[in-house]
N, CA, C and O atoms as CSV, one atom per row, in Angstrom:
chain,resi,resn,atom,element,x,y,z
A,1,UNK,N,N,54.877,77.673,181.351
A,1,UNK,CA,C,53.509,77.310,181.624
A,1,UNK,C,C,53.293,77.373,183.130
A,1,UNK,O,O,54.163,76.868,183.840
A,2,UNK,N,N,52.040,78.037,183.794
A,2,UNK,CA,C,51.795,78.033,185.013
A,2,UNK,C,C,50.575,77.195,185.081
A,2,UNK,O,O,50.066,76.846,184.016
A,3,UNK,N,N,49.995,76.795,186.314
A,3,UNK,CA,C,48.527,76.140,186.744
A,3,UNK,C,C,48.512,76.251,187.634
A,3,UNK,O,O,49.537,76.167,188.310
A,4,UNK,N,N,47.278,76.514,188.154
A,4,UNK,CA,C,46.503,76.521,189.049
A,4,UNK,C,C,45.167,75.798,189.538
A,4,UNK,O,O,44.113,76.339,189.205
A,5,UNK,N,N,45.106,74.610,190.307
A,5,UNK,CA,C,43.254,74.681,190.450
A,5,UNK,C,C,43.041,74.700,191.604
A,5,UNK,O,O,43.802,74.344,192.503
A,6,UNK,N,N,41.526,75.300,191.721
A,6,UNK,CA,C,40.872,76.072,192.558
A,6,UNK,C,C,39.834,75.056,192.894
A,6,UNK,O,O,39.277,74.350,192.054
A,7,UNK,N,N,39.573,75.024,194.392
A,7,UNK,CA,C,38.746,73.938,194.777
A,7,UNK,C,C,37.505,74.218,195.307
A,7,UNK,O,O,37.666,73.744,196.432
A,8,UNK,N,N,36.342,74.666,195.295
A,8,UNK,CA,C,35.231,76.028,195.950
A,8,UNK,C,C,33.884,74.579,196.193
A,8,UNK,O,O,33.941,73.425,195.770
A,9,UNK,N,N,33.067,75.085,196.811
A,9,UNK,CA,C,32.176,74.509,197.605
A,9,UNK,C,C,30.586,75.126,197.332
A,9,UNK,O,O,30.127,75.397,198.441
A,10,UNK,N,N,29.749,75.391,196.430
A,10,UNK,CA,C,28.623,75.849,195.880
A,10,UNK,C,C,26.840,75.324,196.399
A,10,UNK,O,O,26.694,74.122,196.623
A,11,UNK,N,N,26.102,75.877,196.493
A,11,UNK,CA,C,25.232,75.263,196.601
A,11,UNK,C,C,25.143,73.572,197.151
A,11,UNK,O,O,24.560,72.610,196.651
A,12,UNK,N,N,25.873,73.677,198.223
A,12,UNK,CA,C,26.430,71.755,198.611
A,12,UNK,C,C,27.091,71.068,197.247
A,12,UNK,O,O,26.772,69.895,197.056
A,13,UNK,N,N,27.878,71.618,196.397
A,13,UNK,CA,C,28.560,70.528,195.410
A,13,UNK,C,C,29.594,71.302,195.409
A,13,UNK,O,O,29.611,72.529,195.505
A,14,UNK,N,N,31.058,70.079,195.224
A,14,UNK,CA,C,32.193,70.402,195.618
A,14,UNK,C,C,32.262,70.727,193.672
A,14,UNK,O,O,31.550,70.274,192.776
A,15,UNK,N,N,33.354,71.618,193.631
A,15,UNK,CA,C,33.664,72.296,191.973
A,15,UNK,C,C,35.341,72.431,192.110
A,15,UNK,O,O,35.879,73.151,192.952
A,16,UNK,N,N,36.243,71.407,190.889
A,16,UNK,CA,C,37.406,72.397,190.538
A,16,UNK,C,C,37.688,72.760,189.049
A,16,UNK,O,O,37.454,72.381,187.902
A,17,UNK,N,N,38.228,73.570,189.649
A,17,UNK,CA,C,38.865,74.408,187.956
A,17,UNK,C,C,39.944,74.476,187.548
A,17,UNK,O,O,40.624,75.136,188.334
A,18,UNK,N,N,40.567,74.099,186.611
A,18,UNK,CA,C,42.161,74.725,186.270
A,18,UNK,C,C,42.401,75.973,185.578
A,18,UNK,O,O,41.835,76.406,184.573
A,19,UNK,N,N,43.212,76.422,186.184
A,19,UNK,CA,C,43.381,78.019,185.424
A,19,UNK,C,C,44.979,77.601,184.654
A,19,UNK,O,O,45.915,77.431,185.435
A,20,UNK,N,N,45.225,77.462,183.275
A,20,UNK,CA,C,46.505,77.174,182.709
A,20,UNK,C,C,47.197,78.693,181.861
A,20,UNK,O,O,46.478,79.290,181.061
A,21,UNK,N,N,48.353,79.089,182.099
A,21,UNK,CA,C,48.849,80.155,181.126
A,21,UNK,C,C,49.622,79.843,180.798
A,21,UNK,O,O,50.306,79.168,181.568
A,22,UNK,N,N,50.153,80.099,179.315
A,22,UNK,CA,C,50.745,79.453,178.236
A,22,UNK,C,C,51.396,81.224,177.950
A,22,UNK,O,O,50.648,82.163,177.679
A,23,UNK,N,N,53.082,81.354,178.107
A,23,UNK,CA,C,53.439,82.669,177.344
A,23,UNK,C,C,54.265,82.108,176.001
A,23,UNK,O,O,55.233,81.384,176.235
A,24,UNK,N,N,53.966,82.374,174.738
A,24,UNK,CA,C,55.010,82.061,173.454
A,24,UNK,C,C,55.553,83.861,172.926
A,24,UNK,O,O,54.941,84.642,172.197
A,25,UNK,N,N,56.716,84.023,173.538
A,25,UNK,CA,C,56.357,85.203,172.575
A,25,UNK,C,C,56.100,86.412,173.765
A,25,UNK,O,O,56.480,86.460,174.935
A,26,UNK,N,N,55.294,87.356,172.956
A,26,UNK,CA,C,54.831,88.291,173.484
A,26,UNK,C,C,52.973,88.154,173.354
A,26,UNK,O,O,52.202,89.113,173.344
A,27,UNK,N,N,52.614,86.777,173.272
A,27,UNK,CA,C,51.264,86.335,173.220
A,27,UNK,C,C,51.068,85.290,174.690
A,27,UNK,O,O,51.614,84.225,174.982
A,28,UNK,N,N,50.215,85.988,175.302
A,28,UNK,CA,C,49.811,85.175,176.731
A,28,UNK,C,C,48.494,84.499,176.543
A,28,UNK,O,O,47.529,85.179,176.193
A,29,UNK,N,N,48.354,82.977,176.784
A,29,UNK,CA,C,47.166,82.333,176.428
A,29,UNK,C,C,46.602,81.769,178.118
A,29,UNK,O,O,47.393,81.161,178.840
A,30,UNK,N,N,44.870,82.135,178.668
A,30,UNK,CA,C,45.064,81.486,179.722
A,30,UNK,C,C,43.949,81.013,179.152
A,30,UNK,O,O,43.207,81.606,178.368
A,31,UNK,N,N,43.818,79.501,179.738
A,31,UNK,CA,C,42.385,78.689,179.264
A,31,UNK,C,C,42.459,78.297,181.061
A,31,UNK,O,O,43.297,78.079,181.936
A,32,UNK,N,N,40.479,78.417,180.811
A,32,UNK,CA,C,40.145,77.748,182.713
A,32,UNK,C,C,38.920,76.827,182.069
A,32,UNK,O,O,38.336,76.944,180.991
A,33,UNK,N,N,38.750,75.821,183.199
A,33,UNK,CA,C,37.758,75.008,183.268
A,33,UNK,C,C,38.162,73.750,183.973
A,33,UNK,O,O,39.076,73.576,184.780
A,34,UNK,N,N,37.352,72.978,183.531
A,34,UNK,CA,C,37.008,71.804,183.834
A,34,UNK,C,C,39.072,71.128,183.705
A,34,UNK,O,O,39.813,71.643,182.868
A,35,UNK,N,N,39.582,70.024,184.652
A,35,UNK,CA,C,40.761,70.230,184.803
A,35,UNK,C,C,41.030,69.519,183.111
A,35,UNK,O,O,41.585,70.086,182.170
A,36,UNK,N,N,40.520,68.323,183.131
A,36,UNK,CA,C,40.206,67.210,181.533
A,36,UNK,C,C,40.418,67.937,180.471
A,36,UNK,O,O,41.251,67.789,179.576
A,37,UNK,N,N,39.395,68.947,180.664
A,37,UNK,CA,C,39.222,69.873,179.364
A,37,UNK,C,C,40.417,71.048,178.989
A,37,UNK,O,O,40.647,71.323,177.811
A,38,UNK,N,N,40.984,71.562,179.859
A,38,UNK,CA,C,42.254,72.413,179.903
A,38,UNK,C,C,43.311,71.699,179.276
A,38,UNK,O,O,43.774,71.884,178.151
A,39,UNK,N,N,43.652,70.825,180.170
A,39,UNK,CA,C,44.912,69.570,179.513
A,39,UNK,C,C,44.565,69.569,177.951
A,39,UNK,O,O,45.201,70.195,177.103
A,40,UNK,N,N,43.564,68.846,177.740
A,40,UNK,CA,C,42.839,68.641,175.930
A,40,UNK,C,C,43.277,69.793,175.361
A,40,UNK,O,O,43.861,69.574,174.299
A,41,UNK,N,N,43.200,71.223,175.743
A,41,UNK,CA,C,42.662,72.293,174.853
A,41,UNK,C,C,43.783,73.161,174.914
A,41,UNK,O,O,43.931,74.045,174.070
A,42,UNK,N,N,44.566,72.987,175.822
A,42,UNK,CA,C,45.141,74.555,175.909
A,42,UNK,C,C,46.784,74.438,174.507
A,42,UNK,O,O,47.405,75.404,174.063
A,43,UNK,N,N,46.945,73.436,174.286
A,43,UNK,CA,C,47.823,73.732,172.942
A,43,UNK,C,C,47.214,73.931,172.061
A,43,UNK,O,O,47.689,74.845,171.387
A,44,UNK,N,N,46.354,73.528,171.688
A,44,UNK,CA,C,45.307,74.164,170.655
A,44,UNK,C,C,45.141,75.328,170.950
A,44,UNK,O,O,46.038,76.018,170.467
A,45,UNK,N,N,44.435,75.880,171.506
A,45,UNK,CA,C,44.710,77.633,171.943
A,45,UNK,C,C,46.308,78.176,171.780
A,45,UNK,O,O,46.611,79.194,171.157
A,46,UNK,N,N,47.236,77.309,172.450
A,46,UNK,CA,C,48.059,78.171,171.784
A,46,UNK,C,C,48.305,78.347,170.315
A,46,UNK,O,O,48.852,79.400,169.987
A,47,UNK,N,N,47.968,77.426,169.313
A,47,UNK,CA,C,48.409,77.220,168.467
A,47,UNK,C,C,48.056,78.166,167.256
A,47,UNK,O,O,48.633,78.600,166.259
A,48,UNK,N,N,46.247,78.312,168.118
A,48,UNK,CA,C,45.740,79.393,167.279
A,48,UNK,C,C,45.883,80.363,167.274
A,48,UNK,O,O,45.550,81.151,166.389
A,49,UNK,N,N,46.648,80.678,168.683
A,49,UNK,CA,C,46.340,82.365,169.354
A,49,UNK,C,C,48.199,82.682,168.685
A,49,UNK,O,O,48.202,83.657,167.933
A,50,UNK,N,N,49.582,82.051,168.857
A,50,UNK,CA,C,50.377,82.335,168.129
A,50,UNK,C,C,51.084,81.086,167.539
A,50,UNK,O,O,51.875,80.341,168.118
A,51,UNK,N,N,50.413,80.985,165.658
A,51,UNK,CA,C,51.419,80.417,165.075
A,51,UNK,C,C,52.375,80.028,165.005
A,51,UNK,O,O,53.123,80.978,164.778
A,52,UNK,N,N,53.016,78.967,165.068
A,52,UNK,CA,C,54.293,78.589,164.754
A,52,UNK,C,C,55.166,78.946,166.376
A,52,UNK,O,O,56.377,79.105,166.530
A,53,UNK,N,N,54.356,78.980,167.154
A,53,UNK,CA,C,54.583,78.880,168.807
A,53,UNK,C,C,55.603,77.482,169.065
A,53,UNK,O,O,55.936,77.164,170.207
């Protein structure tokens, strides 16, 4: 598993993102967003993207 977040500066509001990649296999899963929402989601993505991962 790798991560990354990215910290950027928009229209005066501060924004971060997590970028997470998940390899099982020969199946690469990357989920980005919100950092909360990555943590929550990204085994679920793997889970769907390869079975029995």
């Amino acid at each position: 598993m790798w991560s990354q977040l990215s910290m950027f500066t928009a229209a005066g509001r501060d924004s971060v993102v997590k970028q997470t990649a998940v390899r099982a296999g020969t199946v690469l899963v990357v989920v980005s967003g919100s950092p909360a929402l990555v943590d929550t989601h990204v085994e679920k993505a793997l889970a769907e993207a390869a079975p029995g991962a």
